[in-house]
N, C-alpha and C positions, 0 to 999 in steps of 0.2 A: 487476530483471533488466536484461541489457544485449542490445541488440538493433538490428539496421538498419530503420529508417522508410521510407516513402514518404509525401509530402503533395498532396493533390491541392487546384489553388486556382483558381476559379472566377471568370466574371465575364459579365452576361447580356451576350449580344453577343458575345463574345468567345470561342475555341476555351480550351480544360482547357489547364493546364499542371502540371506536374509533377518535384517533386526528391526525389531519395535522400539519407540521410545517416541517421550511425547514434551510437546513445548509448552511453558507457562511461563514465560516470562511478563514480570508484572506491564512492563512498557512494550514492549514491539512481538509479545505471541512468540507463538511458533515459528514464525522468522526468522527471530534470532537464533533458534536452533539449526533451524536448517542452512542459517546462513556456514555452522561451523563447520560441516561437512565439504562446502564448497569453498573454504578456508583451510582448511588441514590445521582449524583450533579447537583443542579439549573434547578429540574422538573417544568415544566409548574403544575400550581395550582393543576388541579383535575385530573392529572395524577397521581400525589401525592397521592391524596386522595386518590384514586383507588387503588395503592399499600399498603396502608396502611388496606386498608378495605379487603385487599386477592388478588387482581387480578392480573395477572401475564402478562406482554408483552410477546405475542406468536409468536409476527410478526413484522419484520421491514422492509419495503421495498422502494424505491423509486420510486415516482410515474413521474418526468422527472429531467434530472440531465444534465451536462454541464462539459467540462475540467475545471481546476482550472483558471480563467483567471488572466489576469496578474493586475499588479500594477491599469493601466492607465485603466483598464477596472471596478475596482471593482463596484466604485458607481455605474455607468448606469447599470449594471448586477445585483446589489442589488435593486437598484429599479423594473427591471424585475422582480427578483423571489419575491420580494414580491406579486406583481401582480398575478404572479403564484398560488403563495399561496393564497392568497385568492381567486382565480377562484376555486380550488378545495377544498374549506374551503366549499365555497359557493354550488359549484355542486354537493361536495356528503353530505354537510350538517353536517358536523361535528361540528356545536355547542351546546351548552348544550340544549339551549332553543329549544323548541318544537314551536316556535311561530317564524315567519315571520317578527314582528312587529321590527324596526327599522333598517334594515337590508336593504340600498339600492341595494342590487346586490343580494335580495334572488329568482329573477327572472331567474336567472342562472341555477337550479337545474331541470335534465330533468323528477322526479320523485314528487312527493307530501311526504309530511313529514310524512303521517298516512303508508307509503307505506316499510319506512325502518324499516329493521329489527336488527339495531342497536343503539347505543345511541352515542352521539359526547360525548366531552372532550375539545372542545375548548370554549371560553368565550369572545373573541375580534375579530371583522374584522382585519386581520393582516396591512391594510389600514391605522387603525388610530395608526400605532406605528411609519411609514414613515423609509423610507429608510437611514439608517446608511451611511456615505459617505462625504467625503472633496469635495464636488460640484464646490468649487472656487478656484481648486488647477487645477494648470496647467498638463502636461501628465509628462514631466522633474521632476516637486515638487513630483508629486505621487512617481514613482520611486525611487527618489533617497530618500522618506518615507520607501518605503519598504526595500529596503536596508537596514536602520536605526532600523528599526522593527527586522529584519532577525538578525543583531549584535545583539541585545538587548536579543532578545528571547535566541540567542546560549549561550552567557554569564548566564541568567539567569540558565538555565537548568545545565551548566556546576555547578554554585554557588550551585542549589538544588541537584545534585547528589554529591557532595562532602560532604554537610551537611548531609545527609540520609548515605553514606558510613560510613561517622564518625560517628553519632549514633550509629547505629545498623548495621554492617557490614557483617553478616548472613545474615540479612533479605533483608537487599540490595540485597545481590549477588541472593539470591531466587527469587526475583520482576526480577531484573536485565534478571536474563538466560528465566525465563517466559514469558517476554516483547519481549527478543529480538526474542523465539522459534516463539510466535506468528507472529512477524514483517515478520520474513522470511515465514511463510506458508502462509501470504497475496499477498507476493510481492515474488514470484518465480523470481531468478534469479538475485534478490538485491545484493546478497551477491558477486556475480561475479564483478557487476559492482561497488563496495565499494573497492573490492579486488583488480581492475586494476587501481582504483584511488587513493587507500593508495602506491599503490608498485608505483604508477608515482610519486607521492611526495616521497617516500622515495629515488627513487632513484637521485632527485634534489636536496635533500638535504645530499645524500649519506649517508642515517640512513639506518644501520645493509647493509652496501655494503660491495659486493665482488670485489673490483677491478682487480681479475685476469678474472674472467667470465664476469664482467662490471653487475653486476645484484644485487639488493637489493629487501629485505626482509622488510614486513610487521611487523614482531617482533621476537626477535632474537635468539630465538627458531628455527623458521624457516632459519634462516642467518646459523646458526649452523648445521641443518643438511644438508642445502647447502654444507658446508663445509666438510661434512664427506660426501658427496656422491661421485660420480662415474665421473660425469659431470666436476666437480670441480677439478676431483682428475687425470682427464683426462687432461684437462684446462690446467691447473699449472706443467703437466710433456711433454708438449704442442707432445702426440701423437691423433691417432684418437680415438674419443671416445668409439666404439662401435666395434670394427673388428671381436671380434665373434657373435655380434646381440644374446647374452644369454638373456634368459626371454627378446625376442623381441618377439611385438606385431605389425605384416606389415604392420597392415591396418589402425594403427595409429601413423606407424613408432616411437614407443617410447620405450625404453630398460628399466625394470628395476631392481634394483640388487637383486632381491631375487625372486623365485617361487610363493611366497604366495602374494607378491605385483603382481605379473603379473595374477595371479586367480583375483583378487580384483578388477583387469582392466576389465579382462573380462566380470563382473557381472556389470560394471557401466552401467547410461545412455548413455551417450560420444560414450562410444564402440560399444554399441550396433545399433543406432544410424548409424554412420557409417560404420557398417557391414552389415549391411543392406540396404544400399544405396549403397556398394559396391558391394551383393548379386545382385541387379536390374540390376545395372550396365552391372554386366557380363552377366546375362542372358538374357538382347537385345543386346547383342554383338553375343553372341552363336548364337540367335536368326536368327544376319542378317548374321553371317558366313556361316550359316546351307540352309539359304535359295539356293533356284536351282537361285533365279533369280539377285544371287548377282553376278558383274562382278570383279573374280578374277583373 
């Protein structure tokens, strides 16, 4: 998403301070912004300072934010949050100066400047930096830019993890597993849908395929213990899979070959989940069995 921040940065001894500014990055939002803060790359000036001088960012939050818009939308949505941003530059007053004077919009502020009990951090009406943006590009040009961009960016990143792998191929994998743990604790449920759209390509391309099950593998690791399982092995002596349903689980109709895999089911989300909507189930079925005024 793209969105205007505020930061609040602390230091014992010393009164809050506080700056506005806001993220439009065409691919990864406001993230990317915020990620610079938690980087110590390309600080706004007396943020800078402030870090340097002890004070620690205690707070990041967004104060209005928006979906990622598309191609054809950037510009005009860049000129908005600018806007934005300087409405709340201006209304909670987060500039350095303590004075009023050259500041055509310091009429905006519902409070007087003797009244806050912070200090700003910003230094420019975000006004006079003017909206980033192809204005005289048509909605077709835009698009088929970002497109352009999307190649470029995927190439590049592919070139920088190759050079960093070769380097130092520990440290890689270290950054690597760290980045991706993060990725997945922001984005519940990515990994599923990465998962359906690696296996649909592989099976187009028939990478790590079982053409007896007609089913392909993400990496072939996984292709393999396809291979060695029960499914497959059922498949390929073409009976029924399951005819004594051992370590079956009913309520997700799924078999599988060992005892300690069918415990492991148990204890997932999926199962549980399910069992419990199968629990409801039954007991408004009991419910209206039990009642006098059902017609049986």
């Amino acid at each position: 998403m793209w969105g205007v921040y505020l930061l609040t940065l602390e230091k014992p001894g010393c009164g809050t301070r506080i700056y506005v500014g806001s993220g439009t990055d065409k691919v990864r939002g406001v993230v990317a912004r915020l990620w610079c803060y938690d980087n110590g790359v390309t600080l706004p000036l007396y943020v800078d300072k402030a870090l340097r001088d002890g004070f620690t960012i205690v707070r990041k939050g967004l104060l209005c934010w928006i979906p990622l818009p598309s191609a054809s939308e950037i510009p005009a949505f860049r000129a908005l949050f600018l806007v934005l941003e300087t409405a709340f530059t201006f209304s909670l007053w987060t500039m350095r100066s303590k004075s009023s004077y050259g500041f055509d919009v310091s009429d905006t502020r519902p409070w007087t400047l003797d009244a806050l009990q912070y200090d700003g951090l910003c230094t420019h009406s975000p006004l006079s930096e003017g909206p980033l943006g192809d204005f005289d590009l048509t909605t077709q040009e835009l698009e088929e830019m970002a497109i352009q961009h999307m190649e470029h960016r995927a190439e590049y990143i592919r070139e920088w993890r190759r050079k960093a792998k070769a380097a130092d191929p520990a440290s890689y994998k270290v950054k690597a597993i760290k980045n991706r743990r993060n990725y997945l604790e922001n984005h519940p449920g990515a990994q599923k849908v990465a998962d359906k759209r690696s296996q649909a390509k592989a099976k187009a391309r028939k990478t790590h395929y079982c053409s007896v099950c007609d089913h392909a593998s993400i990496k072939r690791v996984k292709l393999t213990k396809h291979l060695a399982g029960p499914k497959h092995a059922a498949k390929a002596a073409g009976v029924p899979l399951h005819p004594k349903k051992t370590h079956y689980c009913s309520i997700c109709d799924h078999v599988f070959p060992r005892a300690a895999e069918l415990r492991r089911h148990y204890e997932s989300q999926s199962h549980k989940t399910k069992a419990t909507k199968a629990a409801s189930k039954a007991t408004k079925l009991t419910a209206v069995n039990s009642s006098p005024e059902t017609d049986v």
